[in-house]
C-alpha positions in Angstrom: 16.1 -21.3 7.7 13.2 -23.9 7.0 11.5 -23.4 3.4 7.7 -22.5 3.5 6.4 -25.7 2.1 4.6 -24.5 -1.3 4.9 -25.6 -4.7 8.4 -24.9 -6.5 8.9 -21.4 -7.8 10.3 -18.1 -7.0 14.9 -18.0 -7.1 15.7 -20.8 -5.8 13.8 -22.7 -9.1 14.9 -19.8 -10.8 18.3 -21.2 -10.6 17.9 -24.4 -10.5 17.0 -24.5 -14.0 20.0 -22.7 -15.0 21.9 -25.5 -13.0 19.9 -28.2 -15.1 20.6 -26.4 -18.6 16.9 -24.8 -18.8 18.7 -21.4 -19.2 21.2 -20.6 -20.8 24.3 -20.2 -18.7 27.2 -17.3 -18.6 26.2 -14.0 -19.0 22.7 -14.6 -18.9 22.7 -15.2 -15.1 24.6 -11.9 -14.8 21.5 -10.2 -16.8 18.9 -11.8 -14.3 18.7 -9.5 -11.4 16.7 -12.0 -9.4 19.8 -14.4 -9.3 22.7 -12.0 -10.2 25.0 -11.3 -7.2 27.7 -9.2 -8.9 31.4 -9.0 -7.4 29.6 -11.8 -4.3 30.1 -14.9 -6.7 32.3 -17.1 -5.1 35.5 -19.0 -7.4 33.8 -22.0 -7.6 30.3 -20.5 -8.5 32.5 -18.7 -11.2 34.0 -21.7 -12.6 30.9 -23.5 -12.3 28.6 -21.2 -14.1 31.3 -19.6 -16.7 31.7 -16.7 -15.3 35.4 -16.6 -15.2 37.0 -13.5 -16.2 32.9 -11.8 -17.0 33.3 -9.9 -13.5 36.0 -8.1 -11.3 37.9 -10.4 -9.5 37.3 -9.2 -6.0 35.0 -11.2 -3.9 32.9 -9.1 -1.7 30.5 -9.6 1.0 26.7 -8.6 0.4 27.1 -6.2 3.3 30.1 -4.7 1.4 28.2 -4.2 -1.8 25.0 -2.8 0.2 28.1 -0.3 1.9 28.9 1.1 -1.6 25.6 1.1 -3.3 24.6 3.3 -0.5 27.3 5.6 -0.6 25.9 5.6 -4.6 22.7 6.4 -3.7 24.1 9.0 -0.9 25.8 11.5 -4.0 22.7 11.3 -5.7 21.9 15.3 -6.3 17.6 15.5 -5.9 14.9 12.6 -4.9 14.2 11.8 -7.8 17.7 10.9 -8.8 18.2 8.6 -5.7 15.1 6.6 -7.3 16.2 6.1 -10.5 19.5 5.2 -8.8 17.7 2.5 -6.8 15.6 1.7 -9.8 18.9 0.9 -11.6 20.3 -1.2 -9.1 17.1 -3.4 -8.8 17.4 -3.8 -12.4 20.6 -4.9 -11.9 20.4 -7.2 -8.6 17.3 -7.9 -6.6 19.2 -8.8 -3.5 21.4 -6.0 -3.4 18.7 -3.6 -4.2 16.2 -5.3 -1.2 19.5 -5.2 1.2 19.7 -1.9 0.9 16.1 -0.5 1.2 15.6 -2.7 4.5 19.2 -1.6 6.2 17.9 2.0 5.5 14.0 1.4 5.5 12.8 4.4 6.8 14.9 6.8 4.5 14.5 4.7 1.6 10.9 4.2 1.4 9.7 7.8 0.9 12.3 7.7 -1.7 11.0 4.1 -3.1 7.4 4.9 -2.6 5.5 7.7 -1.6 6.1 10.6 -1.9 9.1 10.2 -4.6 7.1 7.6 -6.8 5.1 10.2 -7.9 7.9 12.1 -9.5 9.1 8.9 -11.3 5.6 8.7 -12.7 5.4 12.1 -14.1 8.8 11.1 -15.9 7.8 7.4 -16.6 7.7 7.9 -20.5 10.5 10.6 -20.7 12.6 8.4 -18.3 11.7 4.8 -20.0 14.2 2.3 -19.0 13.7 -1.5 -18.5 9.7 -2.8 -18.7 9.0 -4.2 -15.0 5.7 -6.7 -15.2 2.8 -7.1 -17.4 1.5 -4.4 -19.4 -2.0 -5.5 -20.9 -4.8 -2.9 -22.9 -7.9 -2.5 -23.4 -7.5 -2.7 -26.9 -6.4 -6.3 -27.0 -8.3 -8.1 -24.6 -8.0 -10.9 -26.4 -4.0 -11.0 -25.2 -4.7 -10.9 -21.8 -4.0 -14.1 -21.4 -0.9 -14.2 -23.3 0.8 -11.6 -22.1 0.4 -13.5 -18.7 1.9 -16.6 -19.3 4.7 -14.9 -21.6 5.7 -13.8 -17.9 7.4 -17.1 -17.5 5.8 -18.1 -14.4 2.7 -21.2 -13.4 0.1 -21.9 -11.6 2.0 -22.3 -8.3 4.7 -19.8 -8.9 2.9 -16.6 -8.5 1.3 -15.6 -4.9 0.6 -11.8 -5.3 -0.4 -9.5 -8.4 -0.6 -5.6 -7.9 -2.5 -4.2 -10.5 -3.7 -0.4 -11.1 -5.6 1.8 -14.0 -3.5 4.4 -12.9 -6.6 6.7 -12.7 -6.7 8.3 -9.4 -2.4 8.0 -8.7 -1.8 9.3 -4.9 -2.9 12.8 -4.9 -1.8 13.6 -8.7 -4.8 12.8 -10.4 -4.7 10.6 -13.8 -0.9 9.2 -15.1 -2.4 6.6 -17.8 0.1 4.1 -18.3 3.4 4.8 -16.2 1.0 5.5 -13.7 -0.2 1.6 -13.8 3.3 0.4 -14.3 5.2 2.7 -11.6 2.5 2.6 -9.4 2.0 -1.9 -9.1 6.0 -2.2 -9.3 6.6 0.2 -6.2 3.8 -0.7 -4.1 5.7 -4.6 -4.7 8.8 -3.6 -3.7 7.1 -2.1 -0.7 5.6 -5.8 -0.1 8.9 -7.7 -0.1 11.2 -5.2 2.0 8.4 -4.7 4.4 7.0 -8.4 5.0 9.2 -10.5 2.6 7.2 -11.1 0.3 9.2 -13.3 -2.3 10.0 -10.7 -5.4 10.2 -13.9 -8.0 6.7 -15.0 -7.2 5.4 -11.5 -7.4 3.7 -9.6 -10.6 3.5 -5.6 -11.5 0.6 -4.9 -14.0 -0.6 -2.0 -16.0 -4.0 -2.0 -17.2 -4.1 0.6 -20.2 -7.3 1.7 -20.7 -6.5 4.7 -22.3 -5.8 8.0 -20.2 -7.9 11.5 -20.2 -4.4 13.4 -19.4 -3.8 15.9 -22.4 -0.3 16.5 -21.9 0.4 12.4 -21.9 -1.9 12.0 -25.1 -0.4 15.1 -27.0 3.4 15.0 -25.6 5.6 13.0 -28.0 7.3 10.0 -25.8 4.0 8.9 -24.1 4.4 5.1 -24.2 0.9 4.0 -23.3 -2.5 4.2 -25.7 -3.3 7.3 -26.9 -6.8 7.8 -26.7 -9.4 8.6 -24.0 -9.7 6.1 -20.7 -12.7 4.2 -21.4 -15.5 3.6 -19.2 -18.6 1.6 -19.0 -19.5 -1.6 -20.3 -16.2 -2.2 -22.3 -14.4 -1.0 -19.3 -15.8 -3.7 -17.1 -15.3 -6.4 -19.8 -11.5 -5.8 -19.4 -11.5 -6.0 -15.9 -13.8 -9.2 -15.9 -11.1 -10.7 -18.3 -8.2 -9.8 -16.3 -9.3 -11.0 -13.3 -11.1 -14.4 -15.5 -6.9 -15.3 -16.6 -5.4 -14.3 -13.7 -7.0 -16.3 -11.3 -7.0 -19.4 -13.9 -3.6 -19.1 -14.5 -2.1 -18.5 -11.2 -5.1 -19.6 -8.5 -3.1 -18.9 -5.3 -2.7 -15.7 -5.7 -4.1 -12.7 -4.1 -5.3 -9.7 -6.8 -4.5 -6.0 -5.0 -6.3 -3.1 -6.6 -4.2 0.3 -6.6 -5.2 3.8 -7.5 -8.4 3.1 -9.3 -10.8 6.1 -9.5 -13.6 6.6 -7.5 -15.9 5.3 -9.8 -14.3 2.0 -10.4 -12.6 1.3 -7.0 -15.5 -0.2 -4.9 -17.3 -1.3 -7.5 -14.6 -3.6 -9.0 -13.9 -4.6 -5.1 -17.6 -5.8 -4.4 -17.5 -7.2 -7.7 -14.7 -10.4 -7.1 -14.7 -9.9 -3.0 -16.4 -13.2 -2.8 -15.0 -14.7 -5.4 -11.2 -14.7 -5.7 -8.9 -13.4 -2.8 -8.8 -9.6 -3.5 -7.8 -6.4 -1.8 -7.8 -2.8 -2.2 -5.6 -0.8 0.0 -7.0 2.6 -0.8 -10.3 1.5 0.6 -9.3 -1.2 3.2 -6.0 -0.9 4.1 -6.1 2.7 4.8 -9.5 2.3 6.7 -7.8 -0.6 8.4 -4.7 1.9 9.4 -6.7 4.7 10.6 -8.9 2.1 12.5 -5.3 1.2 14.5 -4.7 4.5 14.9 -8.0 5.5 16.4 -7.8 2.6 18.8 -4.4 3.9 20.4 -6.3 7.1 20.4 -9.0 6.1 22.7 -7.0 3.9 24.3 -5.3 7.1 25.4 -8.7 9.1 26.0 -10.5 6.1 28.0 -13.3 6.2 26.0 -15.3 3.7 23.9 -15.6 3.6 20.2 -19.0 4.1 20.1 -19.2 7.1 22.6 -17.3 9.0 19.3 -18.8 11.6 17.4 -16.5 11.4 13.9 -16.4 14.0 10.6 -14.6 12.9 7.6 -13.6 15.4 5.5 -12.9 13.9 2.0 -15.6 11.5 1.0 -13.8 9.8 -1.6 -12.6 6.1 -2.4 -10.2 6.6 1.3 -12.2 8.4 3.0 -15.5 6.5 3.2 -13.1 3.5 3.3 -12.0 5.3 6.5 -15.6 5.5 7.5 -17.0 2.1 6.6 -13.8 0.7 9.1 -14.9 3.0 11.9 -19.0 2.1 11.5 -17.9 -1.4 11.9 -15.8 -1.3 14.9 -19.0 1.0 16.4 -20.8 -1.8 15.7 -18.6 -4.1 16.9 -18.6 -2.4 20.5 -22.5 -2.4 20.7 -24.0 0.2 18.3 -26.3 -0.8 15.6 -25.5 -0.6 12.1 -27.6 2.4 11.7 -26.7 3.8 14.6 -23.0 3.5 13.8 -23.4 5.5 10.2 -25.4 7.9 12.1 -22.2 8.6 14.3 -20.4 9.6 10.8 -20.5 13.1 9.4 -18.9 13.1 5.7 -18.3 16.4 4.4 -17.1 16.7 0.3 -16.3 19.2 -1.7 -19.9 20.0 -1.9 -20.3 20.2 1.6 -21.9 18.2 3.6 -23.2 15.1 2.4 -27.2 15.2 2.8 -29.5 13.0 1.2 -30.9 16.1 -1.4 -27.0 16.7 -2.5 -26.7 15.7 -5.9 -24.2 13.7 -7.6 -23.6 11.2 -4.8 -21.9 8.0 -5.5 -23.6 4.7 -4.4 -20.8 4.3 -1.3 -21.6 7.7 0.0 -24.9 7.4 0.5 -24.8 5.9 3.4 -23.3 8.5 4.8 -25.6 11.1 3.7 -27.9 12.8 6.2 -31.8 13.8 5.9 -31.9 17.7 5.0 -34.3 18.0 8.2 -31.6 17.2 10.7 -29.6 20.4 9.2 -32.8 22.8 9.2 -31.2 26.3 10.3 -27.6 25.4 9.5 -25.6 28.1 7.4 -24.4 27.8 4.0 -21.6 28.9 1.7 -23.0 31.1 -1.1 -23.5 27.3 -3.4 -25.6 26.2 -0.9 -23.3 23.2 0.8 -22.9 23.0 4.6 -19.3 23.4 4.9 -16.5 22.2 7.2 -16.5 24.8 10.2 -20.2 25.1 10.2 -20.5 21.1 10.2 -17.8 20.6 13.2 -19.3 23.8 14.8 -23.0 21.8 14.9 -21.4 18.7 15.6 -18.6 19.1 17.8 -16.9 15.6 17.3 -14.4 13.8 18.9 -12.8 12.8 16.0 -11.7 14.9 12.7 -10.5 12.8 10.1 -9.0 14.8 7.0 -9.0 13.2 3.3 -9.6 15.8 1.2 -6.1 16.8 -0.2 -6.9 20.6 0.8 -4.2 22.5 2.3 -4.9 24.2 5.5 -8.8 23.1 5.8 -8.2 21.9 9.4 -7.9 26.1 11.0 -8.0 27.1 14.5 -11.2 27.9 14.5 -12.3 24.7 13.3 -10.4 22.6 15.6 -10.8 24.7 18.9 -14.5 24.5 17.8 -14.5 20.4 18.6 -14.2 21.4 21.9 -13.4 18.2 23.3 -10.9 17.2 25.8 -8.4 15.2 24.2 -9.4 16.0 20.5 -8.5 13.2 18.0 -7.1 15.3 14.6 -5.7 12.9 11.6 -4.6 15.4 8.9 -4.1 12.5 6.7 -3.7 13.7 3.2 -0.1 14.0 1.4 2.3 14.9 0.2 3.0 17.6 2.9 1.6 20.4 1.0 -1.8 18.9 0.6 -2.1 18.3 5.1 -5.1 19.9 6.5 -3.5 20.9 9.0 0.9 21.1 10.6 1.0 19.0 13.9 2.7 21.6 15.5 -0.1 23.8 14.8 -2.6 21.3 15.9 -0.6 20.9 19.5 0.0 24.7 20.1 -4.0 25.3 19.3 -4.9 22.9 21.7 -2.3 22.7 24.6 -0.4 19.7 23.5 -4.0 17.9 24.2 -4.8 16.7 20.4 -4.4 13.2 19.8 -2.3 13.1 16.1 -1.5 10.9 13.2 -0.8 12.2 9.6 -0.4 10.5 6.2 3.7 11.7 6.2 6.4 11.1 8.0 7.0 14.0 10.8 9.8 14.5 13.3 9.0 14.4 16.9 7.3 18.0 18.2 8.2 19.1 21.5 5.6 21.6 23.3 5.5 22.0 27.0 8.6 19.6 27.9 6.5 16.8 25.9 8.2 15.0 23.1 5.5 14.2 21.0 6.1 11.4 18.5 3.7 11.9 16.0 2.1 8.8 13.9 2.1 8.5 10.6 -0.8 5.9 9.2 1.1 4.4 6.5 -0.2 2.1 4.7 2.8 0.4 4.8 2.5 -0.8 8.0 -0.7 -2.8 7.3 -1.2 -3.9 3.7 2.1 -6.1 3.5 1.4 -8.1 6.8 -2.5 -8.6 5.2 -0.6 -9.5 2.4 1.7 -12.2 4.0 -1.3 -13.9 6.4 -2.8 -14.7 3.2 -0.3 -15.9 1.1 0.6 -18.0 4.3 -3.1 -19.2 5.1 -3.8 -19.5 1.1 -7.2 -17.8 2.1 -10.0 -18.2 -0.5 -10.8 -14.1 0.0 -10.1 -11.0 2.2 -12.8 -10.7 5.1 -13.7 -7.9 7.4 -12.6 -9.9 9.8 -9.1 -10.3 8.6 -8.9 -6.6 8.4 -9.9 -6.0 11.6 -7.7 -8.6 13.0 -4.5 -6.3 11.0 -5.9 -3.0 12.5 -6.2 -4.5 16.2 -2.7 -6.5 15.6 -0.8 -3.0 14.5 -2.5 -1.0 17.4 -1.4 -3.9 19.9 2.1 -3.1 19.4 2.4 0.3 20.9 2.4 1.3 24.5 0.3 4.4 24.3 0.7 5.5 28.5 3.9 7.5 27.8 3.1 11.3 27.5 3.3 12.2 23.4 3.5 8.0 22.6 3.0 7.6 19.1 -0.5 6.1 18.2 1.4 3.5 15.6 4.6 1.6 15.6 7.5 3.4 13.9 8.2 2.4 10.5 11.5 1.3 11.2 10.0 -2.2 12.7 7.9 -2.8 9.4 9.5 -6.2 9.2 7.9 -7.2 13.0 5.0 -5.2 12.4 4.3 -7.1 8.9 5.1 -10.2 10.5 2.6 -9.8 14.1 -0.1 -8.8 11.3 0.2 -11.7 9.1 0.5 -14.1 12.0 -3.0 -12.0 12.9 -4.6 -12.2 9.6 -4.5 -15.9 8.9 -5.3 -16.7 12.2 -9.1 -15.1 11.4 -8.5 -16.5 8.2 -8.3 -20.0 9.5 -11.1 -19.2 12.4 -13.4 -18.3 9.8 -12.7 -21.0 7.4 -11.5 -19.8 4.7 -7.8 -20.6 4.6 -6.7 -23.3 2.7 -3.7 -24.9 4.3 -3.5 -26.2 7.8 -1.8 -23.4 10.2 -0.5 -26.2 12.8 2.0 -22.8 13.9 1.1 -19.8 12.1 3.9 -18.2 13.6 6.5 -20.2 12.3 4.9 -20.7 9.2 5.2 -16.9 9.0 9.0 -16.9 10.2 9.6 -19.6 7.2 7.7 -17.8 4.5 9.7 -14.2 4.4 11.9 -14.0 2.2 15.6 -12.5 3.3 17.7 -10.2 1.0 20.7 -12.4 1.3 23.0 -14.4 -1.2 22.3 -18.2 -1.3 25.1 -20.6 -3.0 24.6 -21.1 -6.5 25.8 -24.7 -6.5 24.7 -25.9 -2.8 23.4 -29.6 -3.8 19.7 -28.9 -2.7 18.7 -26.5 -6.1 18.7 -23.4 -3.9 19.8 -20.4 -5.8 21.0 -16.8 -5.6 18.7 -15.2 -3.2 16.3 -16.5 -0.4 
């Protein structure tokens, strides 16, 4: 395969400097799971890099390795055990590990990501093992810097860092340090498998900023700073310097926000948006995903965009995210701005948002509605507007659920939309935290709702319909965005390129089929990943900002993703173990 012209870096420099006596040589190439390839060393990569007599001397295929470490993974007793399993094996050998996850994506992933991560997060500190990326705290800002370069990587080596406070982790609240570290080294190996992003040009970091979770600060293996997250000025200080040495030591690469509280998320995001490339997939990319999702949906209704009439339940960091992606394609198809909000009902914990609630953040505002418009309306015994009484009033097309509450999304609630093919997105996970089954949400409404959840479901037949239901993973948008800029070297993230992902990923189904899925199935992330980057710097190049010519963006794509497969250690042109 043709290399992606960029500057030198990721294994196959990794190796060649073990070839040119930069490393040390013998065992330590067996210790480096980014160029270790086990019992798949040939005799003369033996001889040649000492490794005679340091390793059985079978000589196996890749596929035959990836055959056992899956029958590993397979005796594995509970989920949790199949990740550290896989956690182990990465450790171990990157290649392996990566051939594995994309043979068996779909099974994998939940395992490797959500929902599973979540359990390796609770156990991070009990469960310590080998440190994965760059851990860097509040309390030494002044090492920022230096813990970054001791990485061992330069300034054209490094084209993606995922970083995360670890305040807000999935739906499980604050997980202070492991958080951070679990949450930026899964959400990279989620990058690679899915779009091929290259895992040596890649950094995990934890920014420890102290964590307000008791049972961390009190229990007596917690491995992070023990005092209370900080906040305010201080807070921000930290995050300027991090984002001040990251981008000055490694200026190609694109900064990705995960799990940040509500407080922090936008802001930071508005913050560098125009200044550095940056993305936050709990605002954008899930907006972006639902947007995809919404447009197979209407695509099966025959409506417009801006005919729908939408309520959002769960008006947090996702779920105006959510909203600000839908107001913009409204606006995009001939509303006005305000006119497009106006179409947006965004109901909280407190109720309905309405411009006398108190409390409300600076990105929900928008969304709140004049307390005259909801004159008469009935109210829960704290005064709020809630769900059935808002979708009663409203009767929308569209309900949206981000709220984490079990079972919000009733009968009553949903036969109350009363529209003909009603659009219901019980988006929250894991499973237990759904608004609402999608067998439920077919049998209330005659197989006539229109459904995409945040988990993976099995098809639901009803009425001789199979219907496959969607799942709005992020997964199948972030690591295309991801790729279209590393390709394009864009200067930022627009709302164009976004768009351009949603509209790519919704382009790839064929919605006329009764019960269609309104997304691709996980399974194809590596075509999905690969349409959406060839999407994404596209805009990026029609709006200007990408910084390399894209004479044939698909190519350039195709020659940019990285493969999960062995590359001679000794082949004459420096490449090395893995490309």
């Amino acid at each position: 395969m043709r290399q992606y012209d960029r500057p030198a870096g990721g294994i196959q420099h990794r190796m060649g400097e073990y070839e040119h006596g930069q490393r040390r040589h013998s065992p330590a190439v067996l210790e480096d799971p980014l160029l270790n390839k086990d019992t798949a060393f040939s005799a003369a990569e033996r001889a040649g890099l000492g490794l005679d007599g340091l390793i059985p001397p079978v000589i196996e295929s890749l596929h035959e390795q990836a055959a056992r470490a899956y029958m590993q993974y397979g005796r594995q007793p509970t989920d949790l055990a199949k990740s550290i399993f896989l956690s182990g094996l990465q450790d171990r050998n990157e290649v392996l590990f990566y051939r594995v996850l994309s043979d068996h994506l779909r099974e994998l992933l939940p395992i490797v990501y959500d929902p599973t991560i979540a359990q390796v997060i609770k156990n991070y500190s009990r469960e310590y093992r080998r440190p994965r990326g760059v851990y860097l705290s509040i309390d030494d800002p002044g090492g920022i810097e230096r813990a970054l370069r001791n990485f061992g990587l330069g300034a054209g080596d490094v084209d993606l860092i995922v970083a995360s406070d670890a305040e807000q982790i999935l739906g499980i609240g604050d997980w202070g340090l492991g958080g951070g570290a679990g949450i930026a080294a899964g959400k990279l190996a989620v990058y690679t498998a899915a779009a091929g992003i290259d895992p040596a040009r890649v950094i995990p970091v934890a920014l420890d900023v102290g964590t307000d979770n008791e049972a961390l600060l009190n229990g007596p293996f917690y491995v992070g700073e023990r005092h209370a997250r900080v906040r305010g000025e201080r807070y921000d200080a930290f995050i300027d310097a991090y984002v001040s040495a990251a981008t000055r030591l490694f200026p190609h690469a694109l900064l990705h926000w995960e799990d940040f509280g509500p407080s922090n998320a936008r802001r930071i995001l508005e913050r560098y948006t125009g200044r550095v490339p940056t993305f936050n997939d709990d605002m954008q990319g899930t907006g972006a995903i639902v947007l995809a999702a919404v447009l197979g949906a209407i695509r099966v209704t025959g409506q417009r965009l801006r005919e729908q009439r939408v309520v959002v339940f769960g008006a947090g960091t996702a779920g105006i995210g959510i909203a600000d992606q839908l107001r913009d394609a409204m606006a995009r198809d001939g509303l006005d701005e305000e006119e497009a909000v106006r179409r947006v009902w965004a109901v909280d914990k407190q109720g309905l948002l309405t411009q006398d609630v108190d409390g409300l953040r600076d990105f929900q505002r928008p969304y709140a509605r004049p307390p005259a418009e909801t004159e008469g309306w009935a109210r829960d015994e704290d005064g709020g507007i809630g769900l059935a009484e808002v979708v009663a009033r409203v009767q929308p097309t569209m309900l949206l659920g981000a709220s984490t509450a079990r079972g919000a999304f009733t009968e009553d609630v949903v036969r109350s939309m009363k529209a003909e093919r009603p659009i219901v997105f019980p988006l929250s996970n894991p499973t237990e935290r759904m608004e609402a089954s999608p067998d439920d949400l077919l049998r209330w409404t005659g197989g006539r709702a229109l459904v995409a959840t945040g988990v993976p479901v099995e098809p639901i037949p009803y009425d001789g319909v199979e219907h496959s239901i969607a799942q709005a993973n992020n997964a199948l948008l972030y690591p295309g965005v991801g790729l279209g800029v590393v390709v394009s070297r864009a200067s930022r993230v627009s709302d164009g390129m976004l768009r351009a992902a949603a509209e790519a990923v919704a382009g790839m189904v064929d919605v006329s089929a009764a019960g269609a899925s309104l997304l691709p199935e996980v399974e194809n992330l590596r075509a999905v990943s690969a349409t959406v980057a060839v999407a994404v710097a596209g805009q990026a190049a029609a709006e200007g900002l990408a910084r390399v010519a894209l004479d044939d963006p698909v190519q350039q794509v195709q020659d940019a993703m990285w493969q999960p497969c062995y590359r001679p250690a000794h082949s004459g042109d420096g490449s090395g173990a893995g490309g």
